[in-house]
C-alpha positions, 0 to 999 in steps of 0.5 A: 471487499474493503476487509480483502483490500486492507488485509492484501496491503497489511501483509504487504506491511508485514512483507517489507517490515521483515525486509527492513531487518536487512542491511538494505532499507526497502521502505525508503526506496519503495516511498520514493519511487511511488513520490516520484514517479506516481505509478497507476497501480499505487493510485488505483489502490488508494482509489479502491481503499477509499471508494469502499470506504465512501460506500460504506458510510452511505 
């Protein structure tokens, strides 16, 4: 599961990476939404990513 995780962000990566071609930076706006205003999702994410990685050390 933690190899699912890690390659559904890694395309999201790749998503934004290819918006940031554009005359508008995508990056930015999105890292200062997620400092601001910390949305569950994000932290949910974070959470999963890590658990798998505690569980695998084990």
């Amino acid at each position: 599961m933690n190899f699912f995780i890690r390659l559904k962000y890694a395309l999201l990566m790749s998503f934004l990476a290819l918006l940031e071609i554009g005359p508008i930076p995508i990056a930015p706006i999105i890292g200062l939404f997620i400092i601001i205003f910390l949305p569950s999702w994000f932290k949910d994410a974070v959470d999963r990513m890590y658990h798998s990685n505690d569980s695998r050390k084990k």
